[in-house]
C-alpha positions as CSV (number, residue, x, y, z in Angstrom):
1,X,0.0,0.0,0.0
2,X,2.6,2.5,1.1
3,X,4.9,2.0,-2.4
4,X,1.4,2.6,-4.5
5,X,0.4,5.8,-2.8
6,X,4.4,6.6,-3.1
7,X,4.2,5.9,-7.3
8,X,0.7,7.3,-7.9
9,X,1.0,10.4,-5.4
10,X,4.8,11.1,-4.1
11,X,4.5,14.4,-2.6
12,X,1.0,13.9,-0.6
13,X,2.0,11.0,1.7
14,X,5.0,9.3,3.5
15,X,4.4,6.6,6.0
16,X,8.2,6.5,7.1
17,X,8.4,10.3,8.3
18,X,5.2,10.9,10.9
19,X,2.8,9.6,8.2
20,X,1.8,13.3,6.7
21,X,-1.2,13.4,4.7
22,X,-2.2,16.1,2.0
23,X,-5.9,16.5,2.3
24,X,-6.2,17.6,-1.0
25,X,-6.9,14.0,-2.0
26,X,-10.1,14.8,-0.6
27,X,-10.9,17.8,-2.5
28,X,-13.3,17.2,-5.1
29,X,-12.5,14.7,-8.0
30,X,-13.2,17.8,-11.0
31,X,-11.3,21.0,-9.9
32,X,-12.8,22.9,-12.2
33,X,-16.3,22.8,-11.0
34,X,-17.0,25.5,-9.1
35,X,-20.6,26.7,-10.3
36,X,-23.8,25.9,-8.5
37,X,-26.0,23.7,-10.4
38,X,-28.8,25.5,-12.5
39,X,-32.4,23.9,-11.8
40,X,-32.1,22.5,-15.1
41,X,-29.1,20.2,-13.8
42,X,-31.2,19.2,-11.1
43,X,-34.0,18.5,-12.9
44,X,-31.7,15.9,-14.9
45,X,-30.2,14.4,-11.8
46,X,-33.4,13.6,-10.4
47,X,-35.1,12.1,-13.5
48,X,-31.7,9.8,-13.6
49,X,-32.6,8.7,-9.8
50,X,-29.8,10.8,-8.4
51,X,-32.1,12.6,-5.6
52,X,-31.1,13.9,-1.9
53,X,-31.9,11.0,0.5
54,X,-30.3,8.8,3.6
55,X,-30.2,6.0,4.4
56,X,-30.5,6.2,8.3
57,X,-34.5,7.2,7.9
58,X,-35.8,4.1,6.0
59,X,-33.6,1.8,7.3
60,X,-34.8,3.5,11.0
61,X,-38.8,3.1,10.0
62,X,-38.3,-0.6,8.8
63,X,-37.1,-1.8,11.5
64,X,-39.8,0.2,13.7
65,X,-42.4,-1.3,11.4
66,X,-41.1,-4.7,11.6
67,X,-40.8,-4.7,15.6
68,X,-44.9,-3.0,15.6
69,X,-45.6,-5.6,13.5
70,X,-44.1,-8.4,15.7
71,X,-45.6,-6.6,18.8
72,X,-49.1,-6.6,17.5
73,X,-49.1,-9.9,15.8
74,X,-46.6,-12.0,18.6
75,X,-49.4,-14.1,20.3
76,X,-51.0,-14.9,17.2
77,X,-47.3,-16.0,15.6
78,X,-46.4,-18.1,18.5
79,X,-49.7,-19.7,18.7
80,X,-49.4,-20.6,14.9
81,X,-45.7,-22.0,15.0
82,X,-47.1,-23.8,18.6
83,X,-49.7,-25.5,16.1
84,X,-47.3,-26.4,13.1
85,X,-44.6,-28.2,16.1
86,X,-47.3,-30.0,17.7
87,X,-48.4,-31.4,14.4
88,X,-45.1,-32.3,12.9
89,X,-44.5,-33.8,16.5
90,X,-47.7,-35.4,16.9
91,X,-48.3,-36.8,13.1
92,X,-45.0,-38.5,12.1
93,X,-45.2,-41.9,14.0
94,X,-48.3,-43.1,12.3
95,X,-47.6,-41.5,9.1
96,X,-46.7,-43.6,5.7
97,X,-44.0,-41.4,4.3
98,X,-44.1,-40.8,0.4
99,X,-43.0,-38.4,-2.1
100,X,-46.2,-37.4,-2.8
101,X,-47.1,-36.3,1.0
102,X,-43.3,-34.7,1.6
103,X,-44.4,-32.2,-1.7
104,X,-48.1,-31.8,0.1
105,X,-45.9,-30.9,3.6
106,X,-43.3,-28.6,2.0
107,X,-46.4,-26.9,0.4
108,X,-48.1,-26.7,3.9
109,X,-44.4,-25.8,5.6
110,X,-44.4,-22.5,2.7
111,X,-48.3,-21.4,3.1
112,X,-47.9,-21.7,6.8
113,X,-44.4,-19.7,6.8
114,X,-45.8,-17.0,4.0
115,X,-49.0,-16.3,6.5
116,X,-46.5,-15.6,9.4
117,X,-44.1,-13.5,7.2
118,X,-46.6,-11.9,5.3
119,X,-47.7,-9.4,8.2
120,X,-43.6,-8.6,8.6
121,X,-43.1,-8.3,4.5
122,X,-46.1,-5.8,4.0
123,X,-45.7,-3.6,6.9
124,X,-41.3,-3.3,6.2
125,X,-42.0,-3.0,2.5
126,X,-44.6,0.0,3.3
127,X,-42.4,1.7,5.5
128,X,-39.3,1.7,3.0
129,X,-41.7,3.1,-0.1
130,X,-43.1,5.5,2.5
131,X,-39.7,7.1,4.0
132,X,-38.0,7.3,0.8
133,X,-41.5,9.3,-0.7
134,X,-41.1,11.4,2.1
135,X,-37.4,12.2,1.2
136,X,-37.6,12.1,-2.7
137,X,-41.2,12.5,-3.9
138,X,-42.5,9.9,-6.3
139,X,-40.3,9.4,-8.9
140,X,-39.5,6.1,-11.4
141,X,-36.1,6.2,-13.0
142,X,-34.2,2.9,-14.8
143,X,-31.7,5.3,-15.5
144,X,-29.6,3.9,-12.3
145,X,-30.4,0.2,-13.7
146,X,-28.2,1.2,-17.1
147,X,-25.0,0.3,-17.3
148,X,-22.6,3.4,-18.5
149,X,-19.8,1.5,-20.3
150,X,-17.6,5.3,-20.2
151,X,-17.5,5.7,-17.0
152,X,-15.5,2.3,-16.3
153,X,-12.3,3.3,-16.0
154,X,-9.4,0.9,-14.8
155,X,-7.1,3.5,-13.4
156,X,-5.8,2.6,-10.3
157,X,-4.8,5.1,-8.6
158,X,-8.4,6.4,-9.4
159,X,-9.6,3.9,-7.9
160,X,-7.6,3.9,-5.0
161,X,-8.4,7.4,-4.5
162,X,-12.3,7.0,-3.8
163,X,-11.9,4.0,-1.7
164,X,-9.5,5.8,0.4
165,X,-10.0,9.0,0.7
166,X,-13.2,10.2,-0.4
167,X,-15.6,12.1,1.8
168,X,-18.6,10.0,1.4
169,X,-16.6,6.4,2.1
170,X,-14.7,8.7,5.8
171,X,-18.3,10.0,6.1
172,X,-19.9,6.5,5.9
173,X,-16.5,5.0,8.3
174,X,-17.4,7.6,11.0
175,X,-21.2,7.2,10.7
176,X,-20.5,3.5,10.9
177,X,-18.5,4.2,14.0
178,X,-21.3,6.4,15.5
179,X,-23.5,3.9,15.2
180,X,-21.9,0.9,16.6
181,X,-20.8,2.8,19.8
182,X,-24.3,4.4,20.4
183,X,-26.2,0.9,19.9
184,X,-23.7,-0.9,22.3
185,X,-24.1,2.0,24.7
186,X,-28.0,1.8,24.5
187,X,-27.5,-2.2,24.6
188,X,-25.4,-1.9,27.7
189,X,-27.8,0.2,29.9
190,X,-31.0,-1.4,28.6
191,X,-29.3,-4.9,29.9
192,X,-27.9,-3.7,32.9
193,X,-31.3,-2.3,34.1
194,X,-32.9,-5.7,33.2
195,X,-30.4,-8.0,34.4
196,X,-31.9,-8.8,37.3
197,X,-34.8,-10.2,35.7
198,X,-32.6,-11.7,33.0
199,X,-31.1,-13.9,35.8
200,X,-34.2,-14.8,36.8
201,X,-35.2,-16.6,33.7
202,X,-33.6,-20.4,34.5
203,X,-36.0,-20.3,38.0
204,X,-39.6,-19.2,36.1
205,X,-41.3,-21.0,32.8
206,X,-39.8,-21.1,29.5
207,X,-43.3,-18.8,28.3
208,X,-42.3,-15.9,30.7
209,X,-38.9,-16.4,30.0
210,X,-38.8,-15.7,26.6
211,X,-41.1,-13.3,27.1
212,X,-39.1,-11.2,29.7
213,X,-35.8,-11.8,26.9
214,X,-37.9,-10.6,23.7
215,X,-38.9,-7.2,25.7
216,X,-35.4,-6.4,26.5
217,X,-34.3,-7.1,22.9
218,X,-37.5,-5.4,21.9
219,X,-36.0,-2.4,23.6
220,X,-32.5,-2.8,22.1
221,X,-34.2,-2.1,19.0
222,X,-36.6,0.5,19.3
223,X,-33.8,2.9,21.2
224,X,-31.5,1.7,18.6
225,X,-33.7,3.0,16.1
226,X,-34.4,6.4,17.8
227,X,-30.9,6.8,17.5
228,X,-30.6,6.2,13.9
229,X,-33.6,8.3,13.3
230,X,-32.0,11.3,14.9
231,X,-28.8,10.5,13.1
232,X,-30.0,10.6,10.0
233,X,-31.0,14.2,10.7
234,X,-27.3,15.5,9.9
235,X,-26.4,12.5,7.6
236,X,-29.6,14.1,5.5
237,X,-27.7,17.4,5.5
238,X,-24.3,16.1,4.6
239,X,-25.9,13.9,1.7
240,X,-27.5,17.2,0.2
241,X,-24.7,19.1,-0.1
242,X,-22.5,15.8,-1.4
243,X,-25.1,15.9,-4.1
244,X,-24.8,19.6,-4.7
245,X,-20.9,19.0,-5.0
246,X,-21.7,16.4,-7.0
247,X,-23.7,18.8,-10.0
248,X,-21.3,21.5,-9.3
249,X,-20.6,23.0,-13.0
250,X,-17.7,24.1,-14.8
251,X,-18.0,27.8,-16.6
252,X,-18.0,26.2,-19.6
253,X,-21.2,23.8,-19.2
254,X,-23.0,27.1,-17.4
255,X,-22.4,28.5,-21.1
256,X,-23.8,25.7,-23.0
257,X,-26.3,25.0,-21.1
258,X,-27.1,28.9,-21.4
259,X,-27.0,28.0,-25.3
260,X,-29.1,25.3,-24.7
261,X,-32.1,26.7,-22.6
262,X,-31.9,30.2,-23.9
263,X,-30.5,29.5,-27.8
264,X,-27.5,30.8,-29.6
265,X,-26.4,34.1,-28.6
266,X,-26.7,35.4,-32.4
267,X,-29.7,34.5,-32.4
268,X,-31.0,36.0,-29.5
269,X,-29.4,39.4,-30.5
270,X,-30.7,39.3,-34.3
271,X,-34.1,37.9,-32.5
272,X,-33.8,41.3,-30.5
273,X,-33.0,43.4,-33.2
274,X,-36.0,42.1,-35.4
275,X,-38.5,42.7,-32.1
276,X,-37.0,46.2,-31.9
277,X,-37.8,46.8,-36.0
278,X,-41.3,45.6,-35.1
279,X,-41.7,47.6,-32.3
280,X,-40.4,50.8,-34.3
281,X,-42.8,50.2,-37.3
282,X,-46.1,50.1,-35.0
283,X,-44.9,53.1,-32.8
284,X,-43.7,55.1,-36.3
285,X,-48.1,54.1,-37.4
286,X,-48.9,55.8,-34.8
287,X,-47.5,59.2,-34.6
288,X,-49.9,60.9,-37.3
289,X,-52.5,59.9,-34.8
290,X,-50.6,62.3,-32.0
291,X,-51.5,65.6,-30.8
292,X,-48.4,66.7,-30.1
293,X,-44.6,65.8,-30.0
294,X,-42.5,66.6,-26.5
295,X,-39.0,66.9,-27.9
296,X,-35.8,67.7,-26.0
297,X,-35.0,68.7,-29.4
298,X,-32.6,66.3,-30.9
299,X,-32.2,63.4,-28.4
300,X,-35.3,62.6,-26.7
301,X,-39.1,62.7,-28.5
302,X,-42.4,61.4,-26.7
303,X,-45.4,61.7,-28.8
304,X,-48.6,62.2,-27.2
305,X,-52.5,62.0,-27.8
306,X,-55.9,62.6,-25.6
307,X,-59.0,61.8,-25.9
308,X,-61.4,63.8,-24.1
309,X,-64.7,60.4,-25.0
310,X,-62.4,57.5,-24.2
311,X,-59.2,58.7,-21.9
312,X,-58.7,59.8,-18.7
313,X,-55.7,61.6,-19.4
314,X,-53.3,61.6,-22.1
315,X,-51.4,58.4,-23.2
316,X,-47.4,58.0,-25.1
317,X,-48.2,56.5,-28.1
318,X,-44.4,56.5,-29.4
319,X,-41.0,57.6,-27.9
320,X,-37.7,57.3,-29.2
321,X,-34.0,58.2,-28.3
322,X,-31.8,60.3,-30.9
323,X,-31.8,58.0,-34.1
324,X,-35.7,56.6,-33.1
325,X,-36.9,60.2,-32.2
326,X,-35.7,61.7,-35.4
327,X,-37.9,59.2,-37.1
328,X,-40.4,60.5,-35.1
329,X,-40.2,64.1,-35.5
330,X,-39.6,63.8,-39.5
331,X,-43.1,61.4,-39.4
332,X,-44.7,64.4,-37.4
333,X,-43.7,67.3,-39.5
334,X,-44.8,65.1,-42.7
335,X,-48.4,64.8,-40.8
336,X,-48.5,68.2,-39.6
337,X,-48.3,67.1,-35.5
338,X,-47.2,70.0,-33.7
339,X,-43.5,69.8,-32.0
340,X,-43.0,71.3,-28.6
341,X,-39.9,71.8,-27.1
342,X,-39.5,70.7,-23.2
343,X,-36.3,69.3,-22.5
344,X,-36.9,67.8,-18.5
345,X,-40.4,66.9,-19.8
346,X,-39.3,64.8,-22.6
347,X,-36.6,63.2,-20.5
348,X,-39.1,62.4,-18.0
349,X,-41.7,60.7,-20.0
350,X,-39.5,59.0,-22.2
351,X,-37.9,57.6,-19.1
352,X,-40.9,56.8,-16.7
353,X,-43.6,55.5,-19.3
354,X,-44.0,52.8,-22.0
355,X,-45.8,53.4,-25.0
356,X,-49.5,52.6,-23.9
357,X,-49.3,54.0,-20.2
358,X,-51.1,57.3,-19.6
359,X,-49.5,60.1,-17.7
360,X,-48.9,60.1,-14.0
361,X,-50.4,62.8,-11.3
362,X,-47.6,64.6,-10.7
363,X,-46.9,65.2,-14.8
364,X,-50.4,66.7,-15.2
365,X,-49.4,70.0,-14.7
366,X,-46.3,70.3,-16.7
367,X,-48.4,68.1,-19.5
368,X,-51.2,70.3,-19.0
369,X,-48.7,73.3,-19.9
370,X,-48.2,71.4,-23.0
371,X,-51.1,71.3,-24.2
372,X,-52.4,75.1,-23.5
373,X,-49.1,76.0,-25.9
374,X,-50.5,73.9,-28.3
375,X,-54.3,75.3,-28.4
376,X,-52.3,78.5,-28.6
377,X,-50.7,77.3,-31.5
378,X,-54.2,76.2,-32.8
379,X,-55.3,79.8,-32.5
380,X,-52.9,81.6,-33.8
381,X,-52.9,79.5,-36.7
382,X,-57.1,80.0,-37.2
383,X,-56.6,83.4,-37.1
384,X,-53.9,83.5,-39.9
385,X,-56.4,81.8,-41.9
């Protein structure tokens, strides 16, 4: 062991000079991973069967199912398996032994032994689909069930490497560890508080002796099983952000998948551009409907219109921004709309409002200011004529 970690990594461990250890053997396995997984990635993980779950919680509730079970149903068991040993004890001398009655008996022996396991099987199964819903949801994947033919790799030192020093086998050792020591604790002081009775046992009847044995193994278990219940409490934490680490993305798969979900950059942009064209054709239909243009003068041009049947107060029906509001005001002049100059107004509606959204309180006034210099404009014009 100590001349293959010396070939495959020479400068992260010696065994001969205080056995140093370079913990970046347990940094992650792909260095260049450092971006969170998008909810697309998890979305693929999940439908593989790669989901965030422990272990602790079903094996905890099958076990407490399977002790309930044997709680609720233990008179009823021992009377049956009394029955089948009285018979097989009671039938054999008189009985002509063939072929044909051992297949009849082994049929019997498996009916009988299915009724008594049945209870057990149902109640264990039920509890295992039931904690892992409760983790994962309901979801059926045969993804897991495929075998991936690139991913089997024959590097040893690879392989080395996540046997020995990989955070979820030191997790698992130390979880392992936890385990062990806190059931042979619990065992310990559960049977040290029923020893007296224990020693009792070879002085009372063989019924109330296993009895008083089964309760104090019945114990055992259920504490046992407390313990792993609250266990898996942190061993759920640990496994979700394993899995995170797991999906962690490199810069480069963030920008395909970007490509992927969202399309080709080029695309998007000429997509953007055409969208912007569209935009600038229906705005540019509407400015011969306007009453009047709010310029800045060169940069800025808001178009307005009111009507007194069908609008509260006047609406933008275009807007533009130097090359779009010279369109505008060239479009205006051809149509005759009136062109009033108003520099903070024009920057103000152009940047408050969107075409379609009808002026704001606190722009009455300085709209309403527009407008009288228009109907001024309208007069003066009348009277020329």
């Amino acid at each position: 062991m100590n001349e293959f970690l010396k070939k495959y990594y020479p400068d992260c461990i010696d065994l001969n000079e205080d056995f140093r250890l370079d913990l970046q053997l347990f940094a992650a396995e792909d260095e260049g991973r450092t971006e969170e997984p998008t909810e697309k990635k998890i979305r693929e993980a999940r439908e593989k069967g790669q989901v965030v779950k422990t272990q602790e919680l079903p094996q905890a509730v099958v076990v407490i199912a399977g002790c309930l079970v044997l709680l609720v149903f233990s008179s009823w068991m021992y009377d049956s398996m009394a029955a089948i040993v009285k018979y097989y004890l009671t039938s054999f001398a008189g009985q002509t032994i063939t072929t044909r009655w051992l297949e009849l008996e082994m049929l019997k022996i498996i009916f009988e032994s299915a009724k008594l396991l049945f209870p057990i099987f149902l109640a264990t199964n039920m509890g295992a689909i039931l904690a892992e819903i409760s983790q994962v949801g309901f979801q059926i994947s045969t993804h897991p069930l495929q075998l991936d033919w690139s991913k089997m790799k024959l590097d040893p030192a690879s392989i080395m490497k996540k046997i020995f020093f990989s955070r979820q086998i030191a997790a698992n050792l130390i979880k392992s560890i936890v385990k062990i020591t806190l059931i042979a604790i619990v065992s310990y002081l559960i049977i040290k508080n029923d020893f007296d009775e224990i020693l009792k046992t070879p002085d009372i009847s063989i019924t109330l002796a296993m009895s008083n044995i089964l309760w104090t193994g019945f114990k055992i278990i259920i504490w046992s099983t407390v313990l792993l219940l609250i266990l898996a409490i942190p061993d759920y934490f640990f496994q979700k952000s394993e899995f995170i680490e797991s999906l962690k993305m490199s810069k480069q798969e963030m920008k395909e998948e970007m490509k992927e979900t969202m399309g080709d950059p080029h695309v998007r942009a000429r997509m953007r551009e055409m969208q912007r064209e569209i935009l600038m054709k229906n705005m540019i239909r509407e400015v011969p409907k306007a009453d009047v243009v709010v310029t800045n003068p060169t940069h800025y041009a808001v178009a307005l219109q009111y009507d007194r049947d069908t609008m509260d107060a006047p609406a933008v029906i275009a807007k533009g921004v130097d090359t779009m509001a010279l369109k505008i005001r060239e479009v205006a002049k051809e149509h005759n709309v009136e062109l009033i100059e108003n520099r903070p107004l024009a920057r103000e509606l152009y940047n408050r409002l969107d075409v379609g959204d009808i002026i704001p309180d606190d722009l009455f006034r300085a709209v309403s200011f527009v407008y009288a210099e228009l109907y001024k404009r309208e007069k003066r014009y009348k009277k020329a004529i």
